[in-house]
C-alpha positions in Angstrom: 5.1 -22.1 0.9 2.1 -24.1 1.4 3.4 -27.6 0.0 6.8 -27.1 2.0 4.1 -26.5 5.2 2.3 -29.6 4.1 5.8 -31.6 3.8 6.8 -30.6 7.5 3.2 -32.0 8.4 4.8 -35.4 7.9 7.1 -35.0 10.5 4.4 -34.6 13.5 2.6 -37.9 12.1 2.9 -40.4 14.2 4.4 -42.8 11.3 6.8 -40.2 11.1 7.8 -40.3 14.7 7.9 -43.9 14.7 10.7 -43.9 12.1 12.3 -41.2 13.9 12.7 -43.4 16.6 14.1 -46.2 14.1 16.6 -43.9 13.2 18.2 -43.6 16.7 17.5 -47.3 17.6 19.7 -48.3 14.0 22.6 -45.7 15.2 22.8 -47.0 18.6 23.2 -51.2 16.9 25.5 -49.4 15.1 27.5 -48.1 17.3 27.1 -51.1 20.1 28.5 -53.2 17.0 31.4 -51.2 17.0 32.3 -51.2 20.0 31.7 -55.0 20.1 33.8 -54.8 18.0 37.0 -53.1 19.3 40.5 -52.2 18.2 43.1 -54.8 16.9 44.5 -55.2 20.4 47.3 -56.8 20.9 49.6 -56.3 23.7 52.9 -54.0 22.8 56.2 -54.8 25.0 57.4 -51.3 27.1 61.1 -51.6 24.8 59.5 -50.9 21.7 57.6 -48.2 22.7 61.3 -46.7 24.3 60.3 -47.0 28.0 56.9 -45.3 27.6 53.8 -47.4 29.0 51.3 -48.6 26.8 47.5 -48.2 27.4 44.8 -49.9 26.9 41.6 -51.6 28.8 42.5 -48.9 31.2 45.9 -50.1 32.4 49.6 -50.5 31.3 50.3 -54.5 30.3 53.6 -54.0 33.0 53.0 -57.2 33.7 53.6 -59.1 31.1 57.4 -59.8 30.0 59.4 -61.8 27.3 56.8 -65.5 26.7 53.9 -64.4 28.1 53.8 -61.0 26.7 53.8 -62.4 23.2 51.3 -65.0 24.0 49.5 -62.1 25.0 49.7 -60.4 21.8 48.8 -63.9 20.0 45.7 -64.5 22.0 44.4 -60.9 21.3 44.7 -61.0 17.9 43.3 -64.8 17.4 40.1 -63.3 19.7 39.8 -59.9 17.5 39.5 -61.9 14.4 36.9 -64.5 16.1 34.8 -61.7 16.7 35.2 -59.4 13.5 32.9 -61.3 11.0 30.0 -61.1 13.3 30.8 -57.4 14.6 31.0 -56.4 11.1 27.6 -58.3 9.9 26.2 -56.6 12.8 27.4 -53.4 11.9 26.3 -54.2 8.0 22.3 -54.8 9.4 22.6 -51.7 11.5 23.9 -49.6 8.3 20.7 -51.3 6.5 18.0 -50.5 9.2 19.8 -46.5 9.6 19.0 -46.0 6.1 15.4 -47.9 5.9 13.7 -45.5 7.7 15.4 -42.1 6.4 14.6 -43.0 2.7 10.9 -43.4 4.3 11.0 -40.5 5.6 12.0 -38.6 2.6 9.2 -40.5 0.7 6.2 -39.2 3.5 8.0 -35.8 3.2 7.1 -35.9 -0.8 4.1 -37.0 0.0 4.2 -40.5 -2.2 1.9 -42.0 -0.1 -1.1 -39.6 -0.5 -0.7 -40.0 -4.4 0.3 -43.7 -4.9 -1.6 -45.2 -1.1 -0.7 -48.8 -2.3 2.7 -47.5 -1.3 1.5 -47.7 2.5 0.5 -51.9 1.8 4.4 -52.3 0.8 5.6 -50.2 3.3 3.8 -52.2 6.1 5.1 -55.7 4.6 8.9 -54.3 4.7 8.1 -53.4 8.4 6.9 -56.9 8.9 9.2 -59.0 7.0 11.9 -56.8 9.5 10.3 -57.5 12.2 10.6 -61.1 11.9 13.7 -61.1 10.8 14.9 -59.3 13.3 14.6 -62.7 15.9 16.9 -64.8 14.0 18.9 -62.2 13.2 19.5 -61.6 17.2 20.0 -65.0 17.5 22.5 -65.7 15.1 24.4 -62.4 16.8 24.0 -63.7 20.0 24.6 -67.5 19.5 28.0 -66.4 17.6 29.3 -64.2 20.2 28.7 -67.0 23.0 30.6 -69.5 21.0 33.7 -67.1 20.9 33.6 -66.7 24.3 33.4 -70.6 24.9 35.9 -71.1 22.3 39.3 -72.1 23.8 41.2 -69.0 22.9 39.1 -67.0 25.1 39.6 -69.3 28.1 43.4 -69.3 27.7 43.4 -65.5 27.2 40.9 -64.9 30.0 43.2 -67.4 32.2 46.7 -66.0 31.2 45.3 -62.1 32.0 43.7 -63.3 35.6 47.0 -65.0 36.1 48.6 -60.9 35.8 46.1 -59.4 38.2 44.4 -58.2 35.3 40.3 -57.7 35.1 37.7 -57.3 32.7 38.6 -59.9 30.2 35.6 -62.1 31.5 34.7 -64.7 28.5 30.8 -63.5 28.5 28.7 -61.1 26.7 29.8 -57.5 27.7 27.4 -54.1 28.2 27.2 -52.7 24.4 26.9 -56.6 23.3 23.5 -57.0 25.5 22.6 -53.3 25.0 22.6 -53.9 21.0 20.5 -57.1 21.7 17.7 -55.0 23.7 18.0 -52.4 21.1 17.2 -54.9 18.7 14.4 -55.9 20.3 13.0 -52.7 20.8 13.6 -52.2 17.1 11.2 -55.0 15.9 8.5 -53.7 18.4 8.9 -50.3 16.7 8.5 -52.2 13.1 5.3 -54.4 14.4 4.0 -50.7 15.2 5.2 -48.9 12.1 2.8 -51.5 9.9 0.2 -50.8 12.2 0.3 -47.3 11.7 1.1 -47.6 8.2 -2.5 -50.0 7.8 -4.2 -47.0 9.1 -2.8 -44.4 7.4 -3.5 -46.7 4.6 -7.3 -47.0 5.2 -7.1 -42.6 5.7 -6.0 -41.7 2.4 -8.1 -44.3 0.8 -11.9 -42.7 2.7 -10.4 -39.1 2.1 -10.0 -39.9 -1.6 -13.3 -41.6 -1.7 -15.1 -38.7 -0.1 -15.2 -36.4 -3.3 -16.5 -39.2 -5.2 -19.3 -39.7 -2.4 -20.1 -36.0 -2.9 
């Protein structure tokens, strides 16, 4: 009873909070990446779905028809590939930083630090080494995603559904590709503070041990 009370301790630290909050921040990249991400696409003529309308950016492709419907189809596939090796790298980093801080959390909750404190020295060089790789990492996602959208597939595409009447296939970052940009951000500011904390719980657990000593 007592060492499952002093387990739950952990959990109102503020170390502990902190990684709760890197938790979230990781599922949200995740899913932003996703949804960067997208389905295959592709546009599907009425006649081979027998007469029924088919769905998708949240309207029917009616008007599209024989040439330009399979041009269509091209261009959206050509653009889904262009995008899916940095949507799934970007989903890959945000599976790595979901599980970073759960597997910390499960070593405060067993208390590791308290019995090996050097534990708390690597901890707060992870955090850091994140941290700054975090920036290039948010460039690299950003810098990739701009020259899809510059790339001449997404101009013809973006042209060909403008000529239809049909919006929202801009060639520029959309909302979950900026939002998993700030998240980023705000998850190398909650690293920076993590390897504070963790310096301090650190220099705690090293004057508590020293204080029977003392005595």
């Amino acid at each position: 009873g007592s060492l499952e009370r002093r387990r739950c301790l952990y959990l109102r630290t503020g170390r502990a909070c902190c990684q709760m909050v890197e938790v979230l921040l990781a599922a949200l990249i995740l899913v932003c990446s996703s949804v960067s991400c997208g389905s295959a696409g592709g546009y599907t003529g009425l006649p081979a779905l027998g007469g029924i309308y088919y769905y998708q950016y949240g309207g029917a492709y009616s008007g599209f028809s024989g040439a330009d419907g399979e041009r269509a189809q091209q261009l959206d596939q050509r653009f889904y590939l262009l995008k899916l090796p940095i949507a799934r790298a970007a989903m890959a980093v945000g599976g790595c930083l979901l599980v970073f801080p759960c597997v910390l959390i499960l070593v405060g909750v067993l208390r590791v630090p308290w019995h090996f404190a050097a534990w708390l020295l690597i901890e707060c060089s992870l955090y850091i080494v994140i941290a700054v790789g975090t920036v290039p990492a948010l460039y690299y996602f950003l810098h990739s995603l701009l020259s899809v959208y510059n790339s001449s597939v997404c101009k013809e595409r973006e042209q060909l559904y403008q000529s239809k009447g049909y919006q929202g296939f801009w060639c520029s970052l959309h909302g979950a590709e900026i939002a998993a940009g700030l998240l980023g951000c705000m998850a190398a500011m909650a690293y920076l503070l993590s390897a504070g904390l963790a310096v301090r719980d650190y220099r705690t657990v090293d004057e508590q041990k020293q204080k029977p000593l003392q005595l």
